[in-house]
N, C-alpha and C positions, 0 to 999 in steps of 0.2 A: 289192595282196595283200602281206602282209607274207613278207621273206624268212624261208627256212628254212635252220636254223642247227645245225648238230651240234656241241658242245666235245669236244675231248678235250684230256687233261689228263697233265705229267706225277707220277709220285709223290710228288714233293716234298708236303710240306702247305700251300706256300702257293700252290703251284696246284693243288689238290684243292680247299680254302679258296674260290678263284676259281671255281673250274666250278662249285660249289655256288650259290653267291653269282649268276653268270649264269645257271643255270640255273631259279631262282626267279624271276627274273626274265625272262628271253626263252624258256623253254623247250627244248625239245630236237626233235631225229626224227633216225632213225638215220643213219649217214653216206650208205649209198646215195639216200637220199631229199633229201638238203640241196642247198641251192643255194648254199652258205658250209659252210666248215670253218675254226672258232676253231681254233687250236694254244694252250696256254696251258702254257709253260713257258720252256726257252734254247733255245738254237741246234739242239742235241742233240738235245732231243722237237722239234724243229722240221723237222729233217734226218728224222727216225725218220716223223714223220706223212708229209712228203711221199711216202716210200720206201713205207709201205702202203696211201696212198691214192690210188697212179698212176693205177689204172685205174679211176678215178671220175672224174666228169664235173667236180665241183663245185670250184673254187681253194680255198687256204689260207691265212688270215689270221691273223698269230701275234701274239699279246699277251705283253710279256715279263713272267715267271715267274720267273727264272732270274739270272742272271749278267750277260754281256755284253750275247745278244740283235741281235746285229748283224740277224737276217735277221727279227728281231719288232717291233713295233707296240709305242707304249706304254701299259701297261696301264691301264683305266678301265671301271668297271662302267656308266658314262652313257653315254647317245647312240652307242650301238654298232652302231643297225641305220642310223643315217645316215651312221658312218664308213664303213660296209660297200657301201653304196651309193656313198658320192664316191672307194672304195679304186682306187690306180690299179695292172694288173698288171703282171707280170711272166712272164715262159716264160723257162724256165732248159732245158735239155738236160743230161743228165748224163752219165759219162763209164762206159764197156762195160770190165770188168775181165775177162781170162782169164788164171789162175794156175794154176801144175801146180806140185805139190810133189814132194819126192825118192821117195816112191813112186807117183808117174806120174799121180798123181789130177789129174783137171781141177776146177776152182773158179770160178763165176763170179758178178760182182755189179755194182750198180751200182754210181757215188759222183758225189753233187751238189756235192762240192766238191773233193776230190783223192783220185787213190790216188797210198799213200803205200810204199816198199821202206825197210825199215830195219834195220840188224843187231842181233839175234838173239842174240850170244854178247858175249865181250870184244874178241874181232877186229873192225877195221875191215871193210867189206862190198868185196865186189872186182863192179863188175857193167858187163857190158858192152851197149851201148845202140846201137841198131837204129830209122831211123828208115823207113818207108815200105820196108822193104826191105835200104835201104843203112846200112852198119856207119859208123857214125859218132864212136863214142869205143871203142878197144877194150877198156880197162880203165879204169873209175873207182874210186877208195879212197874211200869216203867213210862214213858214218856210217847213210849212207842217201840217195834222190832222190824225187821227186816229180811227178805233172802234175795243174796244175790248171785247172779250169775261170775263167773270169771272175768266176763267181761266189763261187768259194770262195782267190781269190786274194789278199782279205786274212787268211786261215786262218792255218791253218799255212806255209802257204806263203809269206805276207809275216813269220811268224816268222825264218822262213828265209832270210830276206833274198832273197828273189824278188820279181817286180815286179807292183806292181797293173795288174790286166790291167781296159779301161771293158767295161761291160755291152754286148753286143750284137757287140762285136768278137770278128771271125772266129780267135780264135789262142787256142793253150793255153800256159801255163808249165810248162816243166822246168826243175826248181830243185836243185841238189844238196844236203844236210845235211850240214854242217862236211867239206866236200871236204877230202882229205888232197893227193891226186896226181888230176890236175892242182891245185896249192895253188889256186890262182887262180881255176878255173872256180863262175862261179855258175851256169850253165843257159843255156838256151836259149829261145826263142819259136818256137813251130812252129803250123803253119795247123790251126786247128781240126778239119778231118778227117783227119790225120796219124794213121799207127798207129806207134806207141811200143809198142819191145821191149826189157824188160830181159833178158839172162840172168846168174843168178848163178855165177862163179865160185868153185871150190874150196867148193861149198855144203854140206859134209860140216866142213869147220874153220872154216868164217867164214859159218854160218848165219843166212837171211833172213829176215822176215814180210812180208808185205804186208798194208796196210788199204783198204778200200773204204771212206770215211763208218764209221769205224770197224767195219767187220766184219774178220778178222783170220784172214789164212790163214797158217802156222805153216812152214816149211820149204821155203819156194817155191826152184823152179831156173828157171822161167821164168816173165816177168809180159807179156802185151798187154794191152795202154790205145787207146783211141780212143774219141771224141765219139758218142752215141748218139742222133741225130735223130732217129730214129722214137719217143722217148720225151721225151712234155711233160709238165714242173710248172709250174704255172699257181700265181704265190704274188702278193699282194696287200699293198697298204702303203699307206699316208695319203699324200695326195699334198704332193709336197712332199720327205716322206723315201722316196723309194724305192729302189732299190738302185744308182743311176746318180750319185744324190747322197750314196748313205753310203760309196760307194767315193771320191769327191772330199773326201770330208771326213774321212774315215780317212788319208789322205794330209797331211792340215795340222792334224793331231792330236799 
């Protein structure tokens, strides 16, 4: 029986172009029905599909579209339903965001590769970091900080000069942006179920945002972070390049 295949596309034209193009070709049926979900754009619509289609049964296979493409496939209208077939997965867990802003509102979201605290105004961000309970930095100056998953740790977060974390290993990264005080600190490695607390400091003159996978909470004075087990993306790749080997090879790039 031949697989079933849902595309989705992002706006761009040359993956509207593609879905068209696949779609004369392999056909369609709606996402809750498929047993494949194409992604067919970057990184971006590729973060965006997994984020709406959690609670669907079916993995997601991304063809790059787009730009970089780190967590896509590369694109080819041929032999698609037999790539689909030899694709080998992945399960990612993403990471539980709870943000309160300075009028007491709670926020919360996911993020498959980091949430991110960055300042907000001209002032440096003053934020003070809470690991499992215990106060561990009590004031950082810095730009902004970070925790990321393994997955999203060649992100922004190896922007950041933070460290590539291998697929499957049990730890997040805390990474700081352009630390002022401590000059020195880059971050920390903490055990994958650690809850991480920032609170912001003087958050009225040296105001923060936080991002989940780019969603964007605007005035936060407190951010928790921790690993969210109970939620699987199931994402799929040619064997060969899967995310175990683009993280080893992003390293000697």
């Amino acid at each position: 029986m031949p697989l079933k295949i849902a595309f989705a596309a992002s706006r761009a034209p040359v993956a509207q172009t593609a879905r068209a193009a696949l779609l004369a070709r392999y056909g369609d049926v709606p996402m809750p029905e498929a047993d494949v979900i194409v992604a067919l754009g970057g990184d971006g619509f590729m973060l965006q599909t997994l984020h709406s289609t959690q609670g669907l049964p079916a993995p997601v296979y991304g063809m790059n579209r787009g730009t970089i493409g780190f967590l896509m496939n590369e694109y080819s209208e041929s032999g698609l339903e037999a790539r689909l077939e030899a694709a080998e997965e992945a399960t990612l867990n993403p990471l539980s965001m709870t943000a309160w802003d300075r009028d007491g509102r709670e926020h919360q979201a996911l993020a498959i590769n980091e949430v991110s605290l960055l300042r907000a105004g001209p002032q440096a961000a003053k934020l003070r970091i809470t690991v499992d309970g215990r106060l561990r930095m009590e004031e950082l100056v810095c730009d902004g900080a970070l925790v990321a998953t393994p997955a999203g740790s060649t992100a922004y977060n190896y922007s950041a000069h933070g460290p590539v974390l291998p697929i499957g290993s049990d730890v997040l990264a805390l990474t700081a942006v352009a630390a002022f005080r401590p000059r020195r600190w880059r971050g920390a490695l903490l055990p994958k179920m650690a809850k991480v607390r920032f609170d912001v400091q003087e958050f009225e003159k040296r105001p923060v945002m936080a991002e989940a996978d780019s969603r964007s909470i605007r005035f936060v004075t407190s951010v928790e972070i921790q690993s969210e087990p109970s939620v699987e993306h199931r994402i799929l790749f040619d064997p060969g390049h899967g995310l175990e080997e683009r993280l080893i090879s992003e390293q000697f790039t």
